[in-house]
C-alpha positions as CSV (number, residue, x, y, z in Angstrom):
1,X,18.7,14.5,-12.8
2,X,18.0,11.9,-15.2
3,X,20.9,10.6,-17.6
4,X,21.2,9.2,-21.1
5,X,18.7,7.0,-21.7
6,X,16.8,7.4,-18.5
7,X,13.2,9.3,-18.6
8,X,12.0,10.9,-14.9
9,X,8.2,10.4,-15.5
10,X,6.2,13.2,-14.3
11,X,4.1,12.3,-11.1
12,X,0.9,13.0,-12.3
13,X,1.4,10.5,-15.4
14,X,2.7,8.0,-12.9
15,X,-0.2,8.2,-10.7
16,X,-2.4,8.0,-14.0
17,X,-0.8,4.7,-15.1
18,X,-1.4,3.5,-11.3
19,X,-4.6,4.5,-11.3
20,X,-5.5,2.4,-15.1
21,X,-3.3,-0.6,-13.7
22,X,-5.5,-0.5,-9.9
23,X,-8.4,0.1,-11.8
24,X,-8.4,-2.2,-14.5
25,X,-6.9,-4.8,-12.5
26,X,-4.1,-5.2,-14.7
27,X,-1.1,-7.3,-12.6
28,X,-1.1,-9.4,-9.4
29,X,-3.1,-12.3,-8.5
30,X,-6.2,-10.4,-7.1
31,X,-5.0,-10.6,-4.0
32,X,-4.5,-6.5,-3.4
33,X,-6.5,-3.7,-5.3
34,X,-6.1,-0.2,-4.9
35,X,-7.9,3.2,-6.5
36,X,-8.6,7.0,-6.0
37,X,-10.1,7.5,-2.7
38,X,-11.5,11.0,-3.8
39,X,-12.3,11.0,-7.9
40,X,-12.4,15.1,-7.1
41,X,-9.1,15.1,-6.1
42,X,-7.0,16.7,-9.3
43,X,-3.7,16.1,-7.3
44,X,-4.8,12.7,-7.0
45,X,-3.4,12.5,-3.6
46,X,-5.9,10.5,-1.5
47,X,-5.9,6.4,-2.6
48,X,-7.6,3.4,-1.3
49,X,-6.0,0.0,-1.1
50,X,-7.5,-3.3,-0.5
51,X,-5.4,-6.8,0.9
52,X,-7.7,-10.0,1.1
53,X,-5.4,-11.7,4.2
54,X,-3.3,-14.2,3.1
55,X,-4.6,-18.4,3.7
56,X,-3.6,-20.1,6.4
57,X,-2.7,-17.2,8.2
58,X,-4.9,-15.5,11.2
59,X,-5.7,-13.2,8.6
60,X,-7.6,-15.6,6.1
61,X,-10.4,-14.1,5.0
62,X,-10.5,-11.1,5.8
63,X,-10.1,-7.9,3.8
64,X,-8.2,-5.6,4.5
65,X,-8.8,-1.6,3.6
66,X,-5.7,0.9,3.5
67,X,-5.4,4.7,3.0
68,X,-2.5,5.9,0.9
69,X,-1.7,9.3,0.7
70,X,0.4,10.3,-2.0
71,X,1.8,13.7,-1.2
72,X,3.9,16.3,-4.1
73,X,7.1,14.4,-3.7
74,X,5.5,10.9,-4.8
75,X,6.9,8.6,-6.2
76,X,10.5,10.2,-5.1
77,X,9.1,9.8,-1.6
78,X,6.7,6.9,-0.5
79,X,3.4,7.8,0.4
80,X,1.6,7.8,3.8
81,X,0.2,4.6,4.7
82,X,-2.5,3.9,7.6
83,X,-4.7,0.8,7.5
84,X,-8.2,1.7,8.3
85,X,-9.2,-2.2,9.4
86,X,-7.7,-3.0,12.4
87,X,-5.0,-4.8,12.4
88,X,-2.2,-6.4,14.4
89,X,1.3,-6.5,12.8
90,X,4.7,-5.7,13.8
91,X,5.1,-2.8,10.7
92,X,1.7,-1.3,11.7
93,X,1.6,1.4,14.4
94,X,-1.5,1.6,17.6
95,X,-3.3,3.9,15.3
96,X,-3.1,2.1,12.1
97,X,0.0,3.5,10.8
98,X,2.4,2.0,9.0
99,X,5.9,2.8,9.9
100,X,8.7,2.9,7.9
101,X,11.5,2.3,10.6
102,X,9.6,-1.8,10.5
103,X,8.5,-1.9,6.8
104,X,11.8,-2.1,4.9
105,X,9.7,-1.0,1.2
106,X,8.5,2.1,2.7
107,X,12.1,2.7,5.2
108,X,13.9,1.7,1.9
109,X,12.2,3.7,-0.8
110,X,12.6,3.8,-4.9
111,X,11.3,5.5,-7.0
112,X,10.4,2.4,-9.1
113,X,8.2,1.0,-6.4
114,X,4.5,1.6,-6.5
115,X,1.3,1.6,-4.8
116,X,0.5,-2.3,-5.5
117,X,4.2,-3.3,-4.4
118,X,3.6,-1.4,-1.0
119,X,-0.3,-3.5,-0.8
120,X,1.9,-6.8,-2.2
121,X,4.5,-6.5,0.8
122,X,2.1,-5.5,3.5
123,X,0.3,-9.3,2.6
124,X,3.4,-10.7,2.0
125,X,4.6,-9.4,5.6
126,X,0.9,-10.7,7.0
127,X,2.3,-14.2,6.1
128,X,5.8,-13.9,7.9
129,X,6.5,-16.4,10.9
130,X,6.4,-13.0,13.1
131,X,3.1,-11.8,12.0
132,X,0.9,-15.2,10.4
133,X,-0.4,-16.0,14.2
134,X,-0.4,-13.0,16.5
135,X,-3.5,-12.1,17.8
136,X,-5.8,-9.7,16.3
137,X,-8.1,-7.2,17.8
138,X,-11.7,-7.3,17.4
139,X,-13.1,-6.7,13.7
140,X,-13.7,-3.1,12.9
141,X,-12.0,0.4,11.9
142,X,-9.7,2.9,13.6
């Protein structure tokens, strides 16, 4: 329960504001972009995320594509995450998955973290020592 001085924002407001900062392009360096994946969707559960791979990195150049899927319980929960580019990265699952137990934003969640800082970390984690030069499957989708 919120306190004093502390306002809960309702999900679907949250997601709107998300969806006018991804959309708009407001924040970040262009590096990560993000928007509704389904523009029927009223829960507005289903979101697409772009990362452009970080330079210098085995992932330079490339772009990246995401699903995010933002169930009831966002932004108390995190959402689902699953790249849809293959990738290779310690965080990111045979299938695509990211998984939370190696991606401390998701394993660690608050409620004041957001769709961009998920995209953010994910290219801030390609550029780690442990991720900037393993090899990467071929080029294509899961």
């Amino acid at each position: 329960m919120a306190g004093p001085g502390n306002v809960v924002v309702p999900r679907n407001f949250r997601l709107l504001e998300e969806l006018e900062k991804g959309e708009k392009g407001l924040g970040g360096d262009g590096s990560v972009s993000y928007g509704m994946d389904d523009s029927e969707d009223l829960l507005m559960r289903s979101w697409q995320g772009t990362i452009l791979g970080p330079p210098n990195t085995v992932h330079d150049g490339k772009i990246y594509t995401l699903k995010l899927y933002c169930d009831q319980n966002y932004p108390d929960k995190p959402p689902a995450v699953r790249f849809y580019s293959r990738i290779n990265m310690s965080c990111v699952a045979a299938n695509g998955v990211v998984d939370p137990r190696h991606f401390n934003i998701l394993g660690h969640w608050r409620r004041d973290y957001s769709m961009e800082t998920i995209l953010l970390e994910l290219r801030r984690e390609m550029a780690a020592p442990h991720n900037r030069k393993l090899s990467q499957p071929p080029e294509g989708n899961y």
